[in-house]
C-alpha positions as CSV (number, residue, x, y, z in Angstrom):
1,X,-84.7,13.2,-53.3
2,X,-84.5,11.1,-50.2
3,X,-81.1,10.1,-48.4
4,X,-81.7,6.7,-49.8
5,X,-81.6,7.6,-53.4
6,X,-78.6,10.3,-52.8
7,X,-75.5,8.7,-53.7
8,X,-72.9,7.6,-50.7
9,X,-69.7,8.4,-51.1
10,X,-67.4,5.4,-51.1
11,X,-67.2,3.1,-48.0
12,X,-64.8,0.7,-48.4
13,X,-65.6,-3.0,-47.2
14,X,-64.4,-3.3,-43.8
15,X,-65.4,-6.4,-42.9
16,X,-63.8,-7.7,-46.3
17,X,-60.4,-6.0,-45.3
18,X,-60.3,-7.4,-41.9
19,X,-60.8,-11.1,-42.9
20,X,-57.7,-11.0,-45.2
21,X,-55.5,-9.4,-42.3
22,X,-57.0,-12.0,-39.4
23,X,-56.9,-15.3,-42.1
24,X,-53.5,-16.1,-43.4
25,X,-53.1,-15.7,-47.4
26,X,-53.5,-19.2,-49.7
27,X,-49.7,-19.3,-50.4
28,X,-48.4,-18.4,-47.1
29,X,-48.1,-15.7,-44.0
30,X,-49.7,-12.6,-44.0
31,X,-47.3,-9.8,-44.8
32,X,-48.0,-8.5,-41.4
33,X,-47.2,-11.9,-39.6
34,X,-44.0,-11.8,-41.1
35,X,-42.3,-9.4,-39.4
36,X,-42.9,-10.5,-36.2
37,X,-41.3,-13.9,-36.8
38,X,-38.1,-12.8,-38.0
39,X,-38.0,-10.1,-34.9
40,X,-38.5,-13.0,-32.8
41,X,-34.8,-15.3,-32.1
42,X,-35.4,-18.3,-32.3
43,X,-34.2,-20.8,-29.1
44,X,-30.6,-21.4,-30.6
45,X,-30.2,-17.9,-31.6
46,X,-30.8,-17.0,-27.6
47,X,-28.9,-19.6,-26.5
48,X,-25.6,-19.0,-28.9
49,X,-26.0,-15.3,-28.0
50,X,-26.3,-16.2,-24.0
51,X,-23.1,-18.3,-24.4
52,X,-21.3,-15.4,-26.5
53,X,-22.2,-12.9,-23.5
54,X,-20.7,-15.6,-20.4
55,X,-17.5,-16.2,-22.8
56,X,-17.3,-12.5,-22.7
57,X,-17.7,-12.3,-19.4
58,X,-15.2,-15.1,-18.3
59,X,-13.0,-13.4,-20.0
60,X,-13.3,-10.2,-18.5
61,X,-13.0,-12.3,-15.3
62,X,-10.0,-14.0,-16.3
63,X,-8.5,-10.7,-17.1
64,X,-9.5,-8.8,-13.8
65,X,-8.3,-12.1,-11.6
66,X,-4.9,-12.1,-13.8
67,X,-4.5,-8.1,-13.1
68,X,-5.7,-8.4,-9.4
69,X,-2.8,-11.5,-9.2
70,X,0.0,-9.4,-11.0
71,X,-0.7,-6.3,-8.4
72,X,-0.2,-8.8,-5.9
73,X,3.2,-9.8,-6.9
74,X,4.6,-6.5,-7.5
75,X,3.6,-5.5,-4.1
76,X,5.2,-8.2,-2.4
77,X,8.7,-7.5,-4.8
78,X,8.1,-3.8,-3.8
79,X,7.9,-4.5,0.0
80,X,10.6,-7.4,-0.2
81,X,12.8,-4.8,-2.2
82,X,11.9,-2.4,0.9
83,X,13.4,-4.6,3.4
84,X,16.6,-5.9,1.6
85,X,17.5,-2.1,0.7
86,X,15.6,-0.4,3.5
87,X,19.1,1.3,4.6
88,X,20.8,1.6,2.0
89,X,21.0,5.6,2.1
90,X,22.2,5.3,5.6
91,X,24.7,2.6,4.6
92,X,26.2,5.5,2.1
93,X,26.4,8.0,5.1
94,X,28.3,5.5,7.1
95,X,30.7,4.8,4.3
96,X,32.8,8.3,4.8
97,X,33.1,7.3,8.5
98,X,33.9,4.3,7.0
99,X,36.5,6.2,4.9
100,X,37.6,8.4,7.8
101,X,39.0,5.8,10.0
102,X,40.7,4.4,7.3
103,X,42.4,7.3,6.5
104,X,43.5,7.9,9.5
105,X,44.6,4.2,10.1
106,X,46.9,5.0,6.9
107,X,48.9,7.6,8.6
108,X,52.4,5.8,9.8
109,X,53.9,8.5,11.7
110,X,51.0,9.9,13.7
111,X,50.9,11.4,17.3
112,X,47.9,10.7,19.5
113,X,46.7,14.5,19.3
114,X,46.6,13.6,15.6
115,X,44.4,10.4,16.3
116,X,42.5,12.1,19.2
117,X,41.5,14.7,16.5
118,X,40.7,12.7,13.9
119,X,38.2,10.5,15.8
120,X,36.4,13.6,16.7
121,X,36.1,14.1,13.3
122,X,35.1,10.7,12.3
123,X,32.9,10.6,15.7
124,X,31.2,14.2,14.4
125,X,30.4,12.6,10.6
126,X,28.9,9.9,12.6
127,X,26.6,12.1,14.8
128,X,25.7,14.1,11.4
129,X,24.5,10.8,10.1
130,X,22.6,9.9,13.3
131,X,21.0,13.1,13.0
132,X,20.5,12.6,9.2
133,X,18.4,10.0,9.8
134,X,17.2,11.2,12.8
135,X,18.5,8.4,15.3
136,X,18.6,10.3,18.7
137,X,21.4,9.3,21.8
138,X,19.7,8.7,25.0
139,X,22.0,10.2,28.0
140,X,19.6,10.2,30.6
141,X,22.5,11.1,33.6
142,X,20.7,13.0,36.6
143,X,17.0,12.2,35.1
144,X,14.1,10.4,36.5
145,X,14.3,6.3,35.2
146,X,12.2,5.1,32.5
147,X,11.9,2.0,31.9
148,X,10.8,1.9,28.1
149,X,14.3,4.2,27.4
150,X,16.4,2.9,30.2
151,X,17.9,-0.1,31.5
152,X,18.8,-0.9,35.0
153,X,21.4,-2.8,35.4
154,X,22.0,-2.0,39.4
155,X,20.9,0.3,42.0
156,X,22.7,2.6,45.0
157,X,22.4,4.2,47.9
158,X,22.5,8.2,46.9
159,X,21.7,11.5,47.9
160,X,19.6,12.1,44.9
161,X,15.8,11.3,44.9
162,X,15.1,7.3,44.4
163,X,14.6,6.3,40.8
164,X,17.0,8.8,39.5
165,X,19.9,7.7,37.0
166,X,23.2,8.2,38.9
167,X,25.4,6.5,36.1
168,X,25.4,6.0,32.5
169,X,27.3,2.9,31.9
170,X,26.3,2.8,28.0
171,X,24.2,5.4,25.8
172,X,21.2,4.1,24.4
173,X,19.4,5.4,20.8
174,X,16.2,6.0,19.4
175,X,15.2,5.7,15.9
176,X,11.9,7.4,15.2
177,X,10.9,7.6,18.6
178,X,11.3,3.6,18.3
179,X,14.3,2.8,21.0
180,X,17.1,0.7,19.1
181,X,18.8,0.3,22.2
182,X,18.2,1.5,25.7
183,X,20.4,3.2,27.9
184,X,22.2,0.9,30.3
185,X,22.2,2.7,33.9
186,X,22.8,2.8,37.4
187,X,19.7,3.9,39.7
188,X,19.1,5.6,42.8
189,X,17.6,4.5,45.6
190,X,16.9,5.7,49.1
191,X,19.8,5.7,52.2
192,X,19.4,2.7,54.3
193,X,17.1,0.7,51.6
């Protein structure tokens, strides 16, 4: 027996099978062209989904612009609010002074050590508030001028070294190393000058 006559096992048609997948089907698509048309979106399926995704993000915008607007605000309440009440603790200190002097003011029948001590009292609640909220007297008697805490308001001829404060006509304060008022002086200056 030849290879001829042996039998083959069976080969299926291949060039049969791959006509009816290439060549669509008498009453309609291929089932394997199917798919692929209802994966694909069509036009207005893209375009309603590309509006659906800029409504979403509008609103995300409109949201985020709304928040970034409302954080503004509150800011400028909070730093308004900060000014308008900005010493309001130190207001509270200087209401026992406050209290203090009219206490004393009540009394009908007082003598002046009675007043003389009682504005050292209200005059040391006064100097614990300064130093509460740390505002500093500037008493700059026998130092070297300075003109950012000091304030001449004449010189004169002196012993002492010129530019050096001979008199202290008024205090001056610092709050936070920021002065508040300077100290009004009198100033040396050299013999014959």
């Amino acid at each position: 027996m030849t290879d001829k006559d042996s039998p083959q096992p069976h080969q299926p048609d291949v060039t049969a099978h791959n006509e009816t997948n290439a060549s669509p089907a008498t009453n309609g698509e291929s089932k394997a062209a199917e798919p692929a048309v209802e994966t694909m979106p069509s036009l207005e399926q893209s375009l309603r989904q590309a509006e659906l995704q800029a409504e979403e993000h509008r609103d995300a915008w409109l949201r985020a612009k709304a928040d970034a607007e409302n954080i503004r605000k509150r800011a400028q309440m909070d730093i308004a609010n900060a000014h308008k009440y900005a010493i309001e603790n130190f207001s509270t200190e200087l209401l026992a002074v406050m209290d203090s002097l009219e206490a004393a003011l009540a009394v009908e029948n007082a003598t002046v050590e009675n007043f003389k001590s009682g504005m050292e009292l209200t005059r040391k609640q006064l100097a614990s508030a300064f130093e509460k909220f740390n505002i500093k007297v500037i008493d700059p008697l026998g130092e070297k001028f300075d003109p950012h805490l000091h304030q001449a308001i004449s010189t004169v001829e002196s012993d002492l070294p010129p530019n050096t404060v001979v008199q202290v006509m008024q205090k001056g304060y610092v709050l936070n190393d920021r002065v508040i008022r300077p100290a009004l002086v009198v100033v040396s200056k050299a013999k014959g000058t």
